[in-house]
VOPAGU-2260 file (C-alpha; in pm, 1 decimal, decimal comma):
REM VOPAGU-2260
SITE   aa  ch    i         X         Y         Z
SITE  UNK   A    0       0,0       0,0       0,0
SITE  UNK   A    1     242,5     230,6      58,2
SITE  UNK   A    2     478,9     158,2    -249,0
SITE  UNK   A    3     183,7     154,6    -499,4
SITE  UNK   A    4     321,8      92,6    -854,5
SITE  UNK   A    5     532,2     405,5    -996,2
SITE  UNK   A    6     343,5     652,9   -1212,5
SITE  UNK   A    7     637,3     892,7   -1289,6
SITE  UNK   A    8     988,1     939,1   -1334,7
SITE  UNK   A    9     989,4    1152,6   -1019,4
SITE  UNK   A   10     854,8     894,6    -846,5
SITE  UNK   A   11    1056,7     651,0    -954,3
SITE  UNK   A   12    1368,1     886,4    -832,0
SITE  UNK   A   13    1145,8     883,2    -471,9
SITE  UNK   A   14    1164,9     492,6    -451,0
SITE  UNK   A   15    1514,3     475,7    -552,1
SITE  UNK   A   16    1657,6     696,4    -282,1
SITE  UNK   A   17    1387,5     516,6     -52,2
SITE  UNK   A   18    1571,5     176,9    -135,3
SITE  UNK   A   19    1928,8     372,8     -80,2
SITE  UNK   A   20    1868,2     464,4     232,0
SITE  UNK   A   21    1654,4     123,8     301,0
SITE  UNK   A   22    1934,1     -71,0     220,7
SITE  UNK   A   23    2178,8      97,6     423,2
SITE  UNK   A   24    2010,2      27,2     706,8
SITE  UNK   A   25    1930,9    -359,7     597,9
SITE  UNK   A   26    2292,9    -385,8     545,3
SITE  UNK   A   27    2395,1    -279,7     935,5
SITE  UNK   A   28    2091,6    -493,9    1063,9
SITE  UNK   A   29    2262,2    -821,9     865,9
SITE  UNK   A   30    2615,4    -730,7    1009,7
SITE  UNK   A   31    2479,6    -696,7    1357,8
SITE  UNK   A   32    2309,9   -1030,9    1319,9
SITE  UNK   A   33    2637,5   -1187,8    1182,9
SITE  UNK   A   34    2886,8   -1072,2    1449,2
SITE  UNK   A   35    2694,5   -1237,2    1695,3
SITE  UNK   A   36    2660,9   -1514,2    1504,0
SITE  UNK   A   37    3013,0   -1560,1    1433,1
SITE  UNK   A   38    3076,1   -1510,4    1816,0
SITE  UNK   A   39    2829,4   -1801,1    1891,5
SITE  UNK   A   40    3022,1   -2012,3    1621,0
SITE  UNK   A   41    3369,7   -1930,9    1832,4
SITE  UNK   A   42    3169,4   -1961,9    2172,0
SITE  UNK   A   43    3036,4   -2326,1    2042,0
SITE  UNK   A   44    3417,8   -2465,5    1911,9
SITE  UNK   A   45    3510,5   -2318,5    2257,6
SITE  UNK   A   46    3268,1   -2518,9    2401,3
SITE  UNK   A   47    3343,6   -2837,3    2237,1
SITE  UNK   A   48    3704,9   -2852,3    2372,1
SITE  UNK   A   49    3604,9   -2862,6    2765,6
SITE  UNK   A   50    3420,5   -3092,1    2974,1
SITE  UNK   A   51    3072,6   -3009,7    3039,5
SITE  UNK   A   52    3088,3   -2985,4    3378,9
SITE  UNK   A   53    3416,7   -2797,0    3423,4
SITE  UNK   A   54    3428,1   -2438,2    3520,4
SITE  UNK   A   55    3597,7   -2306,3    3208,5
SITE  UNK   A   56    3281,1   -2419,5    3008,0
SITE  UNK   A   57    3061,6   -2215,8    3322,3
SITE  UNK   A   58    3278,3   -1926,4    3187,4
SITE  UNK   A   59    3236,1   -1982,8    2811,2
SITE  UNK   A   60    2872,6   -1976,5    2863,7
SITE  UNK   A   61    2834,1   -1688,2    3072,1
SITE  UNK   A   62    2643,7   -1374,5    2923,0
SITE  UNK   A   63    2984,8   -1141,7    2985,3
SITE  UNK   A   64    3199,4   -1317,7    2667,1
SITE  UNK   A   65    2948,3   -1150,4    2378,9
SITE  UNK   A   66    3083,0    -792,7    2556,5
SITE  UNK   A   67    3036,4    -587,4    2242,6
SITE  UNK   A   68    2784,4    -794,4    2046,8
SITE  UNK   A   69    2497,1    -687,9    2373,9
SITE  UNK   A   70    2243,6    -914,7    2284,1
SITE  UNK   A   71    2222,2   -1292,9    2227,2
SITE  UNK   A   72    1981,7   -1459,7    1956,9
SITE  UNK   A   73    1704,3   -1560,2    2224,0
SITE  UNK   A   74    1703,4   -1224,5    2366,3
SITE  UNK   A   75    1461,4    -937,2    2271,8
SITE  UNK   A   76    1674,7    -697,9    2100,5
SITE  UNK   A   77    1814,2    -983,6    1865,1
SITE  UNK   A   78    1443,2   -1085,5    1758,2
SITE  UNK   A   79    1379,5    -704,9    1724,7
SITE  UNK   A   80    1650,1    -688,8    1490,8
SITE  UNK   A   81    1594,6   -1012,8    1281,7
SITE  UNK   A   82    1218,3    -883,0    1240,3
SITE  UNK   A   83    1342,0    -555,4    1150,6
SITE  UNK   A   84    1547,3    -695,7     872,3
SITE  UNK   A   85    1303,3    -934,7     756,1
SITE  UNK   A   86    1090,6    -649,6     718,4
SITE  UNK   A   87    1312,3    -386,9     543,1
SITE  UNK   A   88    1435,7    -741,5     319,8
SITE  UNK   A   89    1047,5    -768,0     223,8
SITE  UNK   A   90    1004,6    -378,2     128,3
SITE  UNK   A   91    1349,8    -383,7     -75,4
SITE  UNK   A   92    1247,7    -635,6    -310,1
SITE  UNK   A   93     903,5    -474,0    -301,4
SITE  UNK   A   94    1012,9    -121,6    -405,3
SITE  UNK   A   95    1316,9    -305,9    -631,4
SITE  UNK   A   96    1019,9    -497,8    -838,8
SITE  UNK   A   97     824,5    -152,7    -839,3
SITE  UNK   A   98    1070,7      24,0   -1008,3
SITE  UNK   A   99    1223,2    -254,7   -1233,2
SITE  UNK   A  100     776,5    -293,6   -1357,5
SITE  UNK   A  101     794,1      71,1   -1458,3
SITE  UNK   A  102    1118,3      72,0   -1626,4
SITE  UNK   A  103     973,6    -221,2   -1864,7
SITE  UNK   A  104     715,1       3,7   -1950,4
């Protein structure tokens, strides 16, 4: 509804610099996402070097080792951010096909 097919080359110009700026944004959601889950990766091959119940694998699973990252998967901010970017993934390729229908015309 809100990216109705474009009617004019001025609106065409309107949903490209909405997908510029769209993008941007998608692009720093998806590197968020894969920091952490590059840290989880390293946290798991940490994990499958020590004995369960050993204190070293207390400390590998503590919340304090993502430091920067600041949120895990299961935790609210990481859903907000995967359903952000599922979102602004759905509206790219909506305003992409938009503009690519009006430049076959």
């Amino acid at each position: 509804r809100l990216y109705p097919p474009v009617s004019s080359p001025a609106e065409r110009q309107r949903y490209k610099a909405e997908f510029g700026s769209e993008l941007r944004r998608y692009k720093e959601l998806c590197a968020d996402m894969d920091r952490v889950n590059e840290r989880l990766a390293q946290l798991g091959q940490q994990l499958d070097l020590v004995p369960e119940d050993s204190a070293q694998y207390q400390v590998c699973t503590s919340s304090h080792l993502l430091g920067p990252l600041g949120f895990f998967p299961c935790s609210p901010e990481y859903q907000d951010k995967k359903q952000e970017s599922k979102t602004l993934r759905n509206k790219l390729f909506h305003i992409k096909r938009m503009v690519s229908d009006y430049d076959k015309l």
